[in-house]
N, C-alpha and C positions, 0 to 999 in steps of 0.2 A: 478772429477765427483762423487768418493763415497763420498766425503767431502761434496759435497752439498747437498748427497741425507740423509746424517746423519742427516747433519745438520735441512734440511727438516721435516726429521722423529722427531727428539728432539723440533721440534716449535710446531710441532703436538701435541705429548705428553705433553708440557706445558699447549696446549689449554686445552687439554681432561683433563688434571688433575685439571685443574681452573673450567675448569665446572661441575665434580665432587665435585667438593668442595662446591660450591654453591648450588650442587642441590645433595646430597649426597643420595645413592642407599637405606639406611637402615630406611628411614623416617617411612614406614609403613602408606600406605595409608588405609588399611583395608576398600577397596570399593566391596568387592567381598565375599561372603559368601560361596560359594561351586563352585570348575570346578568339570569334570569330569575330571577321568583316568581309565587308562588300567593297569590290572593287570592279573596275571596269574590264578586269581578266572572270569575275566571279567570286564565288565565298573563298577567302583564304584565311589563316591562319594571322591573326596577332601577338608575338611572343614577347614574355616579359620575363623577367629575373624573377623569383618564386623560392618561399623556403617555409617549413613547417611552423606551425605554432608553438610556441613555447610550454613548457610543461614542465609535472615535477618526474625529472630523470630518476629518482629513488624507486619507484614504482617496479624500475627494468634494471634493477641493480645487483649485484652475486657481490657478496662478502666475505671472505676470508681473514682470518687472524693468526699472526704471528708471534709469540710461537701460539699452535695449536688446544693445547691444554690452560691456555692461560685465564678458559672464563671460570670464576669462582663457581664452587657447588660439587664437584666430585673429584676428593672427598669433599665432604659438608665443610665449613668453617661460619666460624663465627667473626662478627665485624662491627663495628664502633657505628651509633645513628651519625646521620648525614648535619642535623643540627648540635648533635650535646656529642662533640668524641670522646664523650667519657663515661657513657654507656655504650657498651661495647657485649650486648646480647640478642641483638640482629642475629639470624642466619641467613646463610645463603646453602641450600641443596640442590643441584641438577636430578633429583631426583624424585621431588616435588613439586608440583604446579606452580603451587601458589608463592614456593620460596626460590623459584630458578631462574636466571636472569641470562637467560640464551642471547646471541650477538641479531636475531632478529626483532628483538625488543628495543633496537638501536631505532627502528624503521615505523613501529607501528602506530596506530592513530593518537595521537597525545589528547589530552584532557580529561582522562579515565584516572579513578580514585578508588586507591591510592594511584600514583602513577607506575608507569610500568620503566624497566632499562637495564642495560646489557651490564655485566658489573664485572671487571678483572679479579682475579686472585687477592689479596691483602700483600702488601711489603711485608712479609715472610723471613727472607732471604738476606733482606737488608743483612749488610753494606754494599749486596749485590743489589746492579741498577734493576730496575724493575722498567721493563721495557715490552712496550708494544706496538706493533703496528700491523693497524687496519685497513685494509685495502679493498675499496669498492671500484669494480669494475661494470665495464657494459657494453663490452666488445663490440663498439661503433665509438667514432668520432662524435663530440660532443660541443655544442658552443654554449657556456656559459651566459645567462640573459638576468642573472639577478646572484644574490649575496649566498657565500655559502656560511650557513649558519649551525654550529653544532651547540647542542644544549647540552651540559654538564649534568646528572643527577648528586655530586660529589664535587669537592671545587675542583674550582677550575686548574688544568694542571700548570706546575710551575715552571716545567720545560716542555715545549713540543713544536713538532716541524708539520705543516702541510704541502704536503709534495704533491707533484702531476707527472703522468706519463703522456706522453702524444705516440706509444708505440705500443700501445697494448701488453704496459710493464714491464716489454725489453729494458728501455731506463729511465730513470726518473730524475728529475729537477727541482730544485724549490721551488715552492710559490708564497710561503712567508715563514720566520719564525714566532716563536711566541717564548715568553719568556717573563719570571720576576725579575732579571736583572738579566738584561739582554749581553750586556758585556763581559761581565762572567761566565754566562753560558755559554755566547756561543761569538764573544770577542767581536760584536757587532754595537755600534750606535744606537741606540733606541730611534723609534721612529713612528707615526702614523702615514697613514695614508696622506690626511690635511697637508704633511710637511712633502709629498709630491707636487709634479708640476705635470705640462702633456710632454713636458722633454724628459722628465725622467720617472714615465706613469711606469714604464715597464721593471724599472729597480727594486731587486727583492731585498724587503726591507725583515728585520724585526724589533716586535710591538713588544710594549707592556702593558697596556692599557686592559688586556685581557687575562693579566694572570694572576690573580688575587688569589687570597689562599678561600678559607672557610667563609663564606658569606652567601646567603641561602637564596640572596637578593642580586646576585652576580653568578647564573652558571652557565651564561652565551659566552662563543667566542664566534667571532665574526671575520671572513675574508670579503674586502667590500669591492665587488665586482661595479656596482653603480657608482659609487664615487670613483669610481676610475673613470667609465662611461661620461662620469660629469664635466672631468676635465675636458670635452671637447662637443659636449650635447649642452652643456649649460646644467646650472643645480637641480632646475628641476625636471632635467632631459627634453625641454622644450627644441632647442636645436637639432635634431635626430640627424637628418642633412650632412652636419659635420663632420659625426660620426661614422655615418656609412660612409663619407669619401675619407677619412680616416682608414676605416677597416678596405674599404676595397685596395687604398694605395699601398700602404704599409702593412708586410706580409707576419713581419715580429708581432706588430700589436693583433693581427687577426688570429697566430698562433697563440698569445698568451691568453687567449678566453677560450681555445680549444682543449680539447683531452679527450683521451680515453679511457684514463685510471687516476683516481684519486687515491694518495696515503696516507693515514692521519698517524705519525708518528709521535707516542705519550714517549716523556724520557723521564719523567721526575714527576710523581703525584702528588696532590697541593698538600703543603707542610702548614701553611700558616705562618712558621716562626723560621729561625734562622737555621736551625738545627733541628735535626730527628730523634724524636723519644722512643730510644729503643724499647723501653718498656711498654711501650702500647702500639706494635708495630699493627693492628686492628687500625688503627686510626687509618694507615693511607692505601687507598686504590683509585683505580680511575670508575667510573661509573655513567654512561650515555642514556641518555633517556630520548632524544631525537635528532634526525641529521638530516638537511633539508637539502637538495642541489636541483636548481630550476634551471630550464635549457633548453635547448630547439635540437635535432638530430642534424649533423652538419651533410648538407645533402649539395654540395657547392654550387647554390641558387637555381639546382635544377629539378625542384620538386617543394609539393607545398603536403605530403602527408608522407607518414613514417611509422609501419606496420612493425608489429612484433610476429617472429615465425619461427618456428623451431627455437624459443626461447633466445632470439636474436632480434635485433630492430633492423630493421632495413629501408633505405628512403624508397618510397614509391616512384621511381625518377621519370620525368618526361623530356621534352627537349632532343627526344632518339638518343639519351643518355641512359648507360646501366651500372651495374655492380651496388654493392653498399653506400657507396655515398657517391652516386652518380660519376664516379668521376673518368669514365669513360664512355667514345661512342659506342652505340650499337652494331651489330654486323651491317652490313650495307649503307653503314649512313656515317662513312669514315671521308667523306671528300674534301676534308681540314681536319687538322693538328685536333682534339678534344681542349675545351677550356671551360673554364667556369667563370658562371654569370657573372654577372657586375652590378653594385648596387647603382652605378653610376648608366645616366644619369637619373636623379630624382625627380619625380617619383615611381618610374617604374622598372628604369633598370636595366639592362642590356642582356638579353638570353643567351645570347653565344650559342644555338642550338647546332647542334651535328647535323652536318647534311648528307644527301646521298652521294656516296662512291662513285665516280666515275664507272665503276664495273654495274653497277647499276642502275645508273641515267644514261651513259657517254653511250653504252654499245648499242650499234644499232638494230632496232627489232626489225622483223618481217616485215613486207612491203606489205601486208593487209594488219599487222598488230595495231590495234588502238592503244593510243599510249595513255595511262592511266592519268586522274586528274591530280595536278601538283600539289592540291591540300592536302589530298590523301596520301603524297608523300613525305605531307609536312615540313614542306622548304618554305621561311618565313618569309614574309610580303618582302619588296625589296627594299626598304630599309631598316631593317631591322636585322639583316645578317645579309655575308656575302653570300651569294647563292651561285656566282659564275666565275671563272679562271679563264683566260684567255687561251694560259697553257693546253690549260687540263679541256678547255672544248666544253664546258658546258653546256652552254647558248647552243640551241640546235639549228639545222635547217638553214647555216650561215648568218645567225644570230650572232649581233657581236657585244661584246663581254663590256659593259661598260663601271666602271672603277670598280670594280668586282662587285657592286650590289645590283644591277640588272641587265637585263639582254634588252640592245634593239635589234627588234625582227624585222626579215624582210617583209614588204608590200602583205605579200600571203599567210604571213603567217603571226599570229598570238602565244600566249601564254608565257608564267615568270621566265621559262626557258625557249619560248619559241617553238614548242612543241605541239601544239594542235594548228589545223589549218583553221582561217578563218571562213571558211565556205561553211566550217562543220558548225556552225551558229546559224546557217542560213534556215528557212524550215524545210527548202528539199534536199539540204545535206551535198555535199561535193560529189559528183561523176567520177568514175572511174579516169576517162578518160581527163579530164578537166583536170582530177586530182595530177595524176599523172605531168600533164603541164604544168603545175602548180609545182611541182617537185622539180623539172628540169629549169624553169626561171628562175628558181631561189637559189640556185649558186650551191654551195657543197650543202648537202643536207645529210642524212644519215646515213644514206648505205655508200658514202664516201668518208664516213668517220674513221671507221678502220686506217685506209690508208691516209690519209693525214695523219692518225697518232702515230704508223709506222714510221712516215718521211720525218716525225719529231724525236723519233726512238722510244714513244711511250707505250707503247706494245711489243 
């Protein structure tokens, strides 16, 4: 009997330790910006590092094509099927529904029959390059959280660049080539991702693996945002951990999953063969039937939702942080430098929240003002942010500033800054008179803050 019930208990333990594994406690979801708790000051504020849910960014995306007139259909033309290029009585009209192949047909819902997709001009012009470039915007900072994946309706092309901007297409950068022969194109080593390491994850490589000509069964190309991720989460991103102290230390690696503008530059549509049949210049265009970019709204760990408004995304920012991507304090809650969270440590992360202004807390109210309750100014418990300067006088009522995360108050007095009296807990509340002594014991308290900050020069 106790042999089975061991044995019972240790199948158990297996389970549980297998599914910890898989699904390990320390990932740091950072979905929650502040709970409340109880402390022996009262309800206060507990802040944690916080950042949206991941999503598909296409959704909030503007499109643009260069040049302008390059999507097939006015005038009409005719163009070679995408299996046999040697019938070649397809059309394309922009001026028919059912034959016009607009650049939002890049976006929309795939699995519909026939399929639908965006379709350039035909090489025409050949000897001249036939050159495009696509540029999806989303006028907010963006963090990458999964592969950006474009699907080919036509092959895959034999030259092409995907570039990033981080300045809202002031300039742009590579982020990989592509290529049938990498070294003729574009004078670069062939490469995959597999052939990085976590020393040289950030090295913009170009691939071949993605440029095949005509093959019906091959029209992905892939930029692989998780196997980069894996070099330092593990293959199957079970270490997450690593990662965010990865991204929080190293400011390169957190830039290179950021953007604000993707450009998918086509330089040369897929040939197949080594050379171009001028007589059937029908045969080559590019042609997109879907384009995937998954991603979280970069809100610098100080907000966990991210609203669209005036055809704009904007983080919902808390922490007394504002602007588009939080990344400044608010008016009165400026009483340190503004910073962004920290994934560190795990699992919940460092808030760095903006606190109140010295012109805010420091000055002193009227000898009858009640000073409002510290939650509702939202200065986080004391460990969890600095809340006091020694300088700067926070700590009231001759509260002294201890390693910048809490005040000790005198005898009289409570709260994170030392700012209610403790009588004011009692149920008949402090005397006038009583109060009054209470204030001339406690040594410099508020209505000698002024002159202090003067004999400091801080006023």
């Amino acid at each position: 009997m106790y042999l089975s019930r061991f044995l019972s208990l240790h199948a158990l333990w297996v389970t549980v330790s297998s599914v910890m594994q898989h699904y390990p406690s320390v990932w740091g979801h950072y979905d929650v910006c502040k709970t409340q708790i109880y402390t022996e000051e009262g309800k206060v504020w507990d802040y944690m590092a916080c950042q949206p849910e991941a999503r598909d960014m296409i959704k909030y995306v503007r499109v643009t094509l260069d040049p302008p007139d390059i999507t097939c259909g006015d005038p009409p033309e005719t163009y070679c099927a995408m299996g046999n290029p040697y019938m070649c009585n397809n059309e394309c009209d922009a001026s028919t529904q059912e034959l016009a192949h607009p650049p939002e047909l890049m976006f929309d819902l795939e699995g519909r029959h026939p399929s639908t997709f965006w379709q350039s001009t035909t090489w025409k012009d050949y000897p001249k390059p036939l050159h495009v470039n696509i540029t999806l915007s989303w006028n907010k900072t963006i963090e990458l959280t999964d592969n950006i994946v474009i699907t080919f309706e036509s092959g895959r092309p034999d030259q092409m660049i995907l570039e990033k901007s981080l300045d809202y297409g002031r300039t742009w950068q590579p982020y990989q080539y592509y290529a049938t022969d990498c070294l003729d194109a574009f004078h670069m080593d062939p490469k995959s991702v597999r052939d990085l390491s976590q020393h040289t994850v950030l090295e913009i490589i170009c691939t071949e693996e993605y440029s095949t000509g005509y093959m019906t069964n091959s029209k992905i190309i892939h930029f692989e945002i998780k196997d980069r991720f894996a070099f330092f989460a593990g293959p199957r991103l079970h270490n997450m951990a690593s990662l965010y102290g990865q991204l929080d230390t190293t400011k390169k690696l957190r830039d290179f999953f950021t953007i604000t503008d993707l450009r998918i530059r086509l330089l040369r549509p897929a040939t197949g063969e080594i050379y171009v049949d001028e007589q059937h210049l029908a045969r080559y265009f590019y042609a997109i039937s879907d384009i995937r970019v998954y991603g979280r709204c970069k809100c610098n760990l100080h907000a966990t939702g991210c609203k669209e408004e005036n055809k704009r995304l904007l983080c919902e920012c808390e922490h007394n942080t504002t602007g588009p991507d939080c990344g400044k304090c608010k008016k009165n809650y400026q009483g340190r430098p503004w910073s962004p969270g920290s994934y560190l440590p795990i699992p919940k992360g460092t808030a760095n929240i903006c606190i109140p202004s010295i012109s805010s807390i420091g000055n002193p109210p009227k000898f009858d003002r009640i000073w409002p309750n510290i939650s509702s100014l939202e200065v986080s418990k004391p460990n969890q942010a600095n809340v006091c300067d020694n300088e700067l006088l926070h700590c009231q009522n001759g509260g002294t500033c201890i390693n910048n995360v809490r005040c000790q108050c005198p005898p009289a007095y409570t709260g994170i800054l030392c700012e209610k009296l403790k009588c004011e807990r009692d149920p008949g509340g402090c005397r006038h008179s009583s109060a009054r002594g209470l204030l001339l014991s406690a040594g410099p308290g508020p209505l000698l803050l002024p002159a202090l900050l003067a004999a400091r020069g801080l006023c």
